[in-house]
BALO-645254 format. One record per residue (C-alpha): x, y, z. Coordinates in pm, whole numbers, plus 32768, in hexadecimal, padded with zeros to 4 digits. Layout:
! residues N
X->X | Y->Y | Z->Z
...
! end
This chain:
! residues 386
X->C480 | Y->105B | Z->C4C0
X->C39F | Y->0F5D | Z->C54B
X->C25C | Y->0FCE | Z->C613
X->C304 | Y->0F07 | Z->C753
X->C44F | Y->0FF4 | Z->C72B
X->C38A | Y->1125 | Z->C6F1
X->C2C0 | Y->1080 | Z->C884
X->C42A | Y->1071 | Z->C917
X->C479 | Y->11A8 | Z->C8B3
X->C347 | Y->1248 | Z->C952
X->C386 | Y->119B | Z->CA8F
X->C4F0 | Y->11F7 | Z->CABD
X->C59F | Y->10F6 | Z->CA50
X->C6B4 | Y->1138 | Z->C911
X->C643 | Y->10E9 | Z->C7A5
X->C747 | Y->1030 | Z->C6ED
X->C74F | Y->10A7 | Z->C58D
X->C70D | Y->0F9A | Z->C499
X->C877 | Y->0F1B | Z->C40A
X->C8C2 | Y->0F77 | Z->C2AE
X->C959 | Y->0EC0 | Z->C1A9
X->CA86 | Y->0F5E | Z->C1D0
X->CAA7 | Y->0F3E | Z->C350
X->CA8B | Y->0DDC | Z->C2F7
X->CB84 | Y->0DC5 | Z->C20F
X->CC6B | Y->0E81 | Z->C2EB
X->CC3A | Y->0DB6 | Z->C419
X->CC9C | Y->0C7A | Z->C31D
X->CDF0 | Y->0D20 | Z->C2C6
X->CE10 | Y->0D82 | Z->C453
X->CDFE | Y->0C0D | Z->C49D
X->CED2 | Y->0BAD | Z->C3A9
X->CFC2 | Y->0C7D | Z->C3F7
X->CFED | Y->0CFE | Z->C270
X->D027 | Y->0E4C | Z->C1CB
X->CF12 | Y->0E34 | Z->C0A8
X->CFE1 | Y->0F72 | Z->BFF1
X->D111 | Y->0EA3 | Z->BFD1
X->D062 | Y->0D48 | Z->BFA8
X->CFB6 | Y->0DDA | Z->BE93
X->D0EE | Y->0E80 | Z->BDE6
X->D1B3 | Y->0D33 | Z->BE18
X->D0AF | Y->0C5A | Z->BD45
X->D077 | Y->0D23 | Z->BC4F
X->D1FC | Y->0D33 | Z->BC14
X->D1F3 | Y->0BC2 | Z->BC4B
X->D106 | Y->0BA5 | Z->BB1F
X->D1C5 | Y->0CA0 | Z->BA44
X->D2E9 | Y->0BDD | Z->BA7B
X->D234 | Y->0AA0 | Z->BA17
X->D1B2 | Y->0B62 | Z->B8CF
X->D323 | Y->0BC6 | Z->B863
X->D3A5 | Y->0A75 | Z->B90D
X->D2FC | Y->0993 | Z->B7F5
X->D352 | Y->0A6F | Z->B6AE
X->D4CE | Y->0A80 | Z->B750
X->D4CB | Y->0910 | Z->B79A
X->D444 | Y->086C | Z->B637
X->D311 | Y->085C | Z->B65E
X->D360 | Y->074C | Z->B779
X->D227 | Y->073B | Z->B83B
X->D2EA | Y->064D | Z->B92C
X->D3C6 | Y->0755 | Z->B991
X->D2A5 | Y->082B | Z->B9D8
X->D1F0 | Y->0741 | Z->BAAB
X->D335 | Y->071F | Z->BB73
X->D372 | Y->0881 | Z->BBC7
X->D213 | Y->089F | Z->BC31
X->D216 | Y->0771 | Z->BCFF
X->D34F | Y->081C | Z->BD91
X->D288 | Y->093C | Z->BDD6
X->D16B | Y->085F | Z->BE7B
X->D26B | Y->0801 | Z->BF78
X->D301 | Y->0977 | Z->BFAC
X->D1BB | Y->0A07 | Z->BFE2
X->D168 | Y->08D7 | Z->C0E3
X->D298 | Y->092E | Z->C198
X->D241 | Y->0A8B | Z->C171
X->D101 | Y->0A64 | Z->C24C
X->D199 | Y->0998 | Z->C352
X->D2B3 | Y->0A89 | Z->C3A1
X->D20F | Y->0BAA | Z->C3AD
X->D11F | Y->0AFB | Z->C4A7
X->D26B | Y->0AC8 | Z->C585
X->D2B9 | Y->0BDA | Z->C69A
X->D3F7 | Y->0CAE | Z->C65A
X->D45E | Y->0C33 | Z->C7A1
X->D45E | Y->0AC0 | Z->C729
X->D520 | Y->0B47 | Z->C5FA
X->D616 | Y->0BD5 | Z->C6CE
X->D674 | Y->0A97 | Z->C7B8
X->D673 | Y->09E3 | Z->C664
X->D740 | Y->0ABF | Z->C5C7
X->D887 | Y->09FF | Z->C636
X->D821 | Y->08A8 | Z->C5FD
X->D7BB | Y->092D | Z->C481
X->D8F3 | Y->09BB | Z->C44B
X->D9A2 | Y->0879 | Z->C4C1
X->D8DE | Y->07A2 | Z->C3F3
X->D940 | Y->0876 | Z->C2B6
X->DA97 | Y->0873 | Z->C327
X->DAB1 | Y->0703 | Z->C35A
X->D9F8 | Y->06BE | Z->C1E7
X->DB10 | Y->07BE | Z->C167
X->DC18 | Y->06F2 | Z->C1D2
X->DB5A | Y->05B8 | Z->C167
X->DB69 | Y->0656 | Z->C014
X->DCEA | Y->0668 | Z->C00A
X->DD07 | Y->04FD | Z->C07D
X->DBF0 | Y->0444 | Z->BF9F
X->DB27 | Y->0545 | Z->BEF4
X->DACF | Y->04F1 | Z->BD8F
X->DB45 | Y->05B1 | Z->BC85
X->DA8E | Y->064F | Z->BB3D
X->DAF7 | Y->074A | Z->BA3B
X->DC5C | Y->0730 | Z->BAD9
X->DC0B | Y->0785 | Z->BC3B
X->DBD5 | Y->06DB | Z->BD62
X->DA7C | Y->0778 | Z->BDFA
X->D9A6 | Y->066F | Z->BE70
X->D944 | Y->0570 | Z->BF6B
X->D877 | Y->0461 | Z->BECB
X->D791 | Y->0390 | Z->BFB8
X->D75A | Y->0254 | Z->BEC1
X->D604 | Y->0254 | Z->BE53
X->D572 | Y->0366 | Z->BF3B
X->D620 | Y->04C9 | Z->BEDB
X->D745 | Y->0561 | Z->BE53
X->D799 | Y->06AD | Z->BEAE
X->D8AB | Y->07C7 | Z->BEF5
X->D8CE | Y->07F7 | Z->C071
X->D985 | Y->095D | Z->BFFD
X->D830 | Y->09D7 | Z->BFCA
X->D7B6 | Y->098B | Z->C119
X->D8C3 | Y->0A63 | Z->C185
X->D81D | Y->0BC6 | Z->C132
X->D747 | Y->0B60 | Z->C216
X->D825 | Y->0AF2 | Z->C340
X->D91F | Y->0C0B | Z->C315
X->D859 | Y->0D2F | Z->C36D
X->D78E | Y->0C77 | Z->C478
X->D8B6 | Y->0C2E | Z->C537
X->D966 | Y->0D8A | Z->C53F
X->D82E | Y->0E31 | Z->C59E
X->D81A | Y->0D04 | Z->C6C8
X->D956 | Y->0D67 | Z->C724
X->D967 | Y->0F0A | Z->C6F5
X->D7E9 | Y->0F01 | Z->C7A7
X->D881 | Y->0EAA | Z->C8ED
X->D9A3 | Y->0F81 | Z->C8D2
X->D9AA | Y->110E | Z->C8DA
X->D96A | Y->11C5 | Z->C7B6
X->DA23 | Y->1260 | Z->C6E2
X->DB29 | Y->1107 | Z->C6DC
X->DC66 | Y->112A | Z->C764
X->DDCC | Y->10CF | Z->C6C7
X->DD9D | Y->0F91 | Z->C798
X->DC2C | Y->0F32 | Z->C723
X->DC97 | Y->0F55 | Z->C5AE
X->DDB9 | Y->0EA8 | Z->C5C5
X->DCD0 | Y->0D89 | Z->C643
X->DBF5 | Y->0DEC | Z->C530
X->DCEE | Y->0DC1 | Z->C412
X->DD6A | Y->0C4C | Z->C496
X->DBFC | Y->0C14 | Z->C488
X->DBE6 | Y->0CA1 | Z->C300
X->DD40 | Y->0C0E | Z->C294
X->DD20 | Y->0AB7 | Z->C2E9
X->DBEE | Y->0A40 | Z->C217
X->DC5D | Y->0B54 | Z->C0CE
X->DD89 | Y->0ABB | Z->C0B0
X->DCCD | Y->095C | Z->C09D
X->DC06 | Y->09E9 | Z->BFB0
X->DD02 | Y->0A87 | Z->BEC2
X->DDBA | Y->093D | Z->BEC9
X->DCA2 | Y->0891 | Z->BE3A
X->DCCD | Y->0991 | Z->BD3F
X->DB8B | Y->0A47 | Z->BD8C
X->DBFC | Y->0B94 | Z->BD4F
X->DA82 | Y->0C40 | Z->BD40
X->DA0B | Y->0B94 | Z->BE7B
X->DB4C | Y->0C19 | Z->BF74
X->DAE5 | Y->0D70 | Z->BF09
X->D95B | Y->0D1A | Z->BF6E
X->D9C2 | Y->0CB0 | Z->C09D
X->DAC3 | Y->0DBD | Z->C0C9
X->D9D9 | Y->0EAF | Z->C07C
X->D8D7 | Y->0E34 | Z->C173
X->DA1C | Y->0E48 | Z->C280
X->DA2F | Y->0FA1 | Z->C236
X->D8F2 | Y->1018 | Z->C23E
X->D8B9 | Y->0FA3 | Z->C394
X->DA16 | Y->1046 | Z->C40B
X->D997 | Y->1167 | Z->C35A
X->D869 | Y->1178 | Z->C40B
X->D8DB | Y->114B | Z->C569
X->D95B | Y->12AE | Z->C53C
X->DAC1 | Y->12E8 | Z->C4D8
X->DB46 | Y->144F | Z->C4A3
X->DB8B | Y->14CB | Z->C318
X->DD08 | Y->14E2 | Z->C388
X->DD00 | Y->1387 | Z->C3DD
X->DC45 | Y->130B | Z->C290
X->DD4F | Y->1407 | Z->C1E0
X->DE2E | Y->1325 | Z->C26C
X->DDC1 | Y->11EF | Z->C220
X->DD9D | Y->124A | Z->C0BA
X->DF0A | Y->12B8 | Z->C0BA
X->DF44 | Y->1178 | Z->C146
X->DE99 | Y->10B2 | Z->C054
X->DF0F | Y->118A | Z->BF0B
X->E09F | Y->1138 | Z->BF89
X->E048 | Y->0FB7 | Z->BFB1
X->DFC6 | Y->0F93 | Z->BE3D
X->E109 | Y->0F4F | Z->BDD2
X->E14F | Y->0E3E | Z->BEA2
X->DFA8 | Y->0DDC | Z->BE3F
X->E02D | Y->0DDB | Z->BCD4
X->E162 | Y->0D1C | Z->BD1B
X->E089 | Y->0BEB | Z->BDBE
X->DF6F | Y->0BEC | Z->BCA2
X->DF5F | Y->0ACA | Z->BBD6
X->DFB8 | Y->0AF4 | Z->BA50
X->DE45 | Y->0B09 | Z->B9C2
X->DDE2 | Y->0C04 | Z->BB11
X->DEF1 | Y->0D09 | Z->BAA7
X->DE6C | Y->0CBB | Z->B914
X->DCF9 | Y->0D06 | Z->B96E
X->DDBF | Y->0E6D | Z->B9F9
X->DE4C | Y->0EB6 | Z->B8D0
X->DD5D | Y->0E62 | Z->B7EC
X->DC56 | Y->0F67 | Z->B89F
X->DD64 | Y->10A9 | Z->B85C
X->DD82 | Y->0FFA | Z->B6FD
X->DCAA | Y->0F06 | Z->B64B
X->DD04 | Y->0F0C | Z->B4FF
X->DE3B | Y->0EDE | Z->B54D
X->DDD4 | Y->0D49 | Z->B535
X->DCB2 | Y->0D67 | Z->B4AC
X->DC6A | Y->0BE6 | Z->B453
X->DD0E | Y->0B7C | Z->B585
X->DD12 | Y->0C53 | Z->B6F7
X->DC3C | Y->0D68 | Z->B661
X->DB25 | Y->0C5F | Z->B5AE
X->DA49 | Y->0C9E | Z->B6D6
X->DA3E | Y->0E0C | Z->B6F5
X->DA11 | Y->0E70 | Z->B5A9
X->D8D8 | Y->0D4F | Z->B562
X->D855 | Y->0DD7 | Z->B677
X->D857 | Y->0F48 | Z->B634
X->D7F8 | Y->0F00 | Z->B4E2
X->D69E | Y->0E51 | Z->B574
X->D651 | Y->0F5C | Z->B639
X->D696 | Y->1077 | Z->B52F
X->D5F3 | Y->0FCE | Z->B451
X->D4AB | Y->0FAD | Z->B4FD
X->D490 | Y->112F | Z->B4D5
X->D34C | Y->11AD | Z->B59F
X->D266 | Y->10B1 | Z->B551
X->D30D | Y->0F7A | Z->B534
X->D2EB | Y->0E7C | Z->B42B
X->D1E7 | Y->0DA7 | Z->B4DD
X->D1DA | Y->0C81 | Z->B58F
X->D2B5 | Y->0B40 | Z->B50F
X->D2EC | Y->0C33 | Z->B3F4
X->D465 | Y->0C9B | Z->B477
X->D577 | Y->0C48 | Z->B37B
X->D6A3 | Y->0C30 | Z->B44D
X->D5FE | Y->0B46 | Z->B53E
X->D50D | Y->0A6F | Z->B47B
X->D678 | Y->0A4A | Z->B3AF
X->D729 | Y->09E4 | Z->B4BA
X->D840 | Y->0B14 | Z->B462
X->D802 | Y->0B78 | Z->B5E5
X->D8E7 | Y->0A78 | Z->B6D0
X->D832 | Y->0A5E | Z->B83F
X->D6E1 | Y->0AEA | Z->B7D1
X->D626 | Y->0A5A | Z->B8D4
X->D6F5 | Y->0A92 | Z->B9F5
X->D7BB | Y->0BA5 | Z->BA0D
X->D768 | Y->0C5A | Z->B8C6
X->D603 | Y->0C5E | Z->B8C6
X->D5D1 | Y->0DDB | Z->B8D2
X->D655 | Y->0DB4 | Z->B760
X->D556 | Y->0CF1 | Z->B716
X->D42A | Y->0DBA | Z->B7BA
X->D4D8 | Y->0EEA | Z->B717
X->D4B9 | Y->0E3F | Z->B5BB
X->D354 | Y->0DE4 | Z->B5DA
X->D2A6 | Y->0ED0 | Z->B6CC
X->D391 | Y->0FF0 | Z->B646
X->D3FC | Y->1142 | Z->B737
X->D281 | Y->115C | Z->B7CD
X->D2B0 | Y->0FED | Z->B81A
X->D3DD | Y->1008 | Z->B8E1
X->D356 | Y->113A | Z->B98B
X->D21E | Y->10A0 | Z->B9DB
X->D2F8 | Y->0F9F | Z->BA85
X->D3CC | Y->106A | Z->BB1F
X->D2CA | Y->113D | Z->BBD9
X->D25C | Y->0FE5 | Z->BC52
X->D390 | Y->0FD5 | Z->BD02
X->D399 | Y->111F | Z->BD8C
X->D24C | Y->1115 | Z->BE34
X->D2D5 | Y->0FDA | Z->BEC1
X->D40F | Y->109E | Z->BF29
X->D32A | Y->11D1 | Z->BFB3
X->D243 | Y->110C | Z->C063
X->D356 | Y->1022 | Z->C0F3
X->D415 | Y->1151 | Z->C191
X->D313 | Y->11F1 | Z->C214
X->D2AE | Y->1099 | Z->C2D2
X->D3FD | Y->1095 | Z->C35C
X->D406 | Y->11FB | Z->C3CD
X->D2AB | Y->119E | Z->C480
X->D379 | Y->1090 | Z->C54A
X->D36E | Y->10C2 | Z->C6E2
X->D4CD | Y->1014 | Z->C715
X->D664 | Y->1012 | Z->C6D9
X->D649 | Y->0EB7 | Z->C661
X->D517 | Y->0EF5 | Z->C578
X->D5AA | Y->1051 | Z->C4E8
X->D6E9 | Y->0FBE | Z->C48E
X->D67B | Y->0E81 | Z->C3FF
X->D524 | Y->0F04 | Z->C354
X->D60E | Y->1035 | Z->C298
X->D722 | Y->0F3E | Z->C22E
X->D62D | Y->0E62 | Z->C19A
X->D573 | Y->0F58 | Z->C0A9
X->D6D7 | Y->101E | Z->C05B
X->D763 | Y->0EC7 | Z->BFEF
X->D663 | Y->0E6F | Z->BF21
X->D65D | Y->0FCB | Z->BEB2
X->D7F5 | Y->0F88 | Z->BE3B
X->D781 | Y->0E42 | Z->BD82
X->D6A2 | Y->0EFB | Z->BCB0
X->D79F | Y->1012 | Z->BC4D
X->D8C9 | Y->0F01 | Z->BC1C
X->D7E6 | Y->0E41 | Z->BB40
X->D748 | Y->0F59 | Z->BA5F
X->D8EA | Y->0FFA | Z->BA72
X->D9A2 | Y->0EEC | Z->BA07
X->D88A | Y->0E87 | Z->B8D4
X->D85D | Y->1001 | Z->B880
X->D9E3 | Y->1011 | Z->B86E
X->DA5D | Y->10F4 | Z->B97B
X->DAAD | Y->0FFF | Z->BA7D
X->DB89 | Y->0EB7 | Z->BA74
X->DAC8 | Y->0D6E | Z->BA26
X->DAF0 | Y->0CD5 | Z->BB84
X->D9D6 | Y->0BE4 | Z->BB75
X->D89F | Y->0C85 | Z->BC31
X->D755 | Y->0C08 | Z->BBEE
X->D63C | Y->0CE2 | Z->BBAB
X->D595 | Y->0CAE | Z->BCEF
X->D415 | Y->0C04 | Z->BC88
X->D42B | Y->0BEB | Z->BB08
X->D58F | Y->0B1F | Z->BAD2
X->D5AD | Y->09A6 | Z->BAEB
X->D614 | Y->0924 | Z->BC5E
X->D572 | Y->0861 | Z->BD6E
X->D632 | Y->08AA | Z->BE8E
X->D697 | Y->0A47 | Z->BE4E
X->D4DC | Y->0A35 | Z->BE1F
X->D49F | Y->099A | Z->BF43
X->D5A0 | Y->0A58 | Z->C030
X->D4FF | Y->0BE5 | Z->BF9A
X->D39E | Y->0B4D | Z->BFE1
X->D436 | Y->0AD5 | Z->C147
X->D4D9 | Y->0C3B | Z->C17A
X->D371 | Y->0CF6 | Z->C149
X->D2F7 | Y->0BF3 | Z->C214
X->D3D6 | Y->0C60 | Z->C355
X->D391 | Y->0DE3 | Z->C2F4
X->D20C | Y->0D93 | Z->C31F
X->D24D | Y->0D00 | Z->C476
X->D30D | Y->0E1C | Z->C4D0
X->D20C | Y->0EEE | Z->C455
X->D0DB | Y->0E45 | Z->C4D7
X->D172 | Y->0DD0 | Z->C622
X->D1A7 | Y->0F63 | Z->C69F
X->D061 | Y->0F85 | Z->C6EC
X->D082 | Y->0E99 | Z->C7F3
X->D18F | Y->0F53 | Z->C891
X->D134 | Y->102F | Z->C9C7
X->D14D | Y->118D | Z->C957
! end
């Protein structure tokens, strides 16, 4: 301390410590209105999924330089939302889920197709993008608008509301056929119905319900949805057809034992043997190269991320920010067991990204846009009288 602090403190008056790096620092991440744990994890699985992203793509440093300009943008959105109050979210939440809505049905009318599927609205020279993805997003923000102003646990009533809510937009979805990203936004339905409090006998229920509706499911899956099924309880059955993708990719992984075989060094996917390698199949390739302690490595990435994520949400002062902060991090949780499941071979290939390290622009943007809105929950309760 300064001689003229030690003179105030003689005379009465309250000596102000001097500020520390760290109190610094922290008063930066307070303004921004940023978890530093999670902004931390989040890059540096940003730039592991660049590393893998350029051996799985060619080589194609074009492709790399979009995903992280894609990232640029999420992380920009990032830091604006979570500088927005949860109770702006939650007026907004029904104009966002009514914008998503309206782009859904835009898709059906004039959406432009690729790959045989009609996913995207295309704003000529500007952006082209799947609205279906802004849709994880919208879903859980409007139940928890609507179960936060009604009594908890829901009643019959409130999830019969619920489920008109959930039903419309899936079904616009599945017709696109988008068969992985109705069960993401499913999945972030449930989560918040989950988490408003319903009894186990009702969840029994529900999952009685569901298991007697997948045959009618089965019945109104389209030809290649109900092959993808089969080929998961039997790949060889077809194995240079249905069963090509499973079996390249298990054969990466195994056959980056612990180690891996280095960097651009994989076989299957410098070869091109592995279909989708930079999308939807890139654990395969970080499996090949990094080997076992590379996918752990990235796995525990995603678990912090996970950890720290749920225990923000549990830290939440509100109904609205509970419901929406846990259905966030449990979704994001499910696209990180889908993925790893259906390239490891025990789930169905359903199309799931590997949230951070596969190709996309908008699924990128919308996770980055999700942590953003847990932050503001996060940061935004100390504000709250207590």
């Amino acid at each position: 301390m300064m001689l003229g602090d030690i003179t105030r403190g003689l005379r009465g008056h309250p000596v102000r410590p001097p500020e520390s790096g760290m109190s610094r620092r922290k008063s930066v991440w307070t303004k921004l209105r940023i978890d530093p744990w999670i902004l931390l994890l989040l890059l540096v699985l940003m730039g592991a999924g660049l590393l893998v992203l350029y051996s799985a793509s060619g080589q194609r440093l074009e492709t790399v330089i979009a995903q992280a300009t894609r990232f640029g943008l999420g992380l920009v959105v990032l830091m604006v939302l979570a500088r927005l109050s949860p109770t702006t979210l939650l007026r907004w939440a029904p104009l966002l889920y009514g914008a998503a809505l309206a782009m859904l049905i835009a898709v059906e009318v004039m959406g432009d197709m690729g790959m045989g599927a009609q996913r995207w609205l295309v704003i000529p020279g500007v952006v082209r993008f799947q609205p279906s993805e802004l849709m994880k997003l919208a879903m859980p923000m409007m139940l928890a608008a609507y179960l936060c102003r009604r009594e908890l646990p829901p009643k019959w009533t409130d999830l019969l509301v619920c489920g008109l809510i959930m039903a419309i937009p899936v079904l616009l979805i599945a017709r696109q056929p988008d068969l992985g990203t109705s069960l993401l936004v499913i999945c972030a339905a449930v989560f918040v119905i989950l988490l408003a409090g319903l009894s186990w006998r009702f969840i029994a229920f529900l999952v009685a319900l569901a298991g007697a509706a997948l045959p009618l499911l089965w019945i109104n899956m389209h030809n290649y949805q109900r092959q993808r099924v089969l080929t998961f309880l039997n790949p060889e059955s077809d194995p240079l057809g249905a069963g090509w993708n499973i079996i390249q990719s298990t054969t990466a992984i195994g056959s980056g034992g612990l180690l891996g075989k280095g960097w651009l060094q994989g076989t299957q996917s410098q070869l091109e043997f592995l279909p989708e390698r930079h999308t939807d199949f890139i654990v395969a390739v970080l499996g090949e190269e990094f080997g076992l302690v590379g996918m752990l490595v990235v796995l525990t990435l995603y678990l912090l991320v996970i950890v720290r994520g749920l225990w923000l949400a549990n830290a939440a002062q509100d109904c609205f920010g509970r419901l929406l902060a846990g259905s966030i991090v449990l979704t994001f949780f499910i696209y990180v067991f889908v993925n790893v499941g259906m390239v490891s071979g025990i789930l169905p290939v359903v199309g799931v990204p590997l949230p951070l390290v596969s190709y996309g622009g908008t699924s990128s943007v919308t996770l980055l846009a999700g942590f953003g809105i847990l932050m503001s929950i996060h940061a935004h309760r100390r504000l709250l009288p207590r």
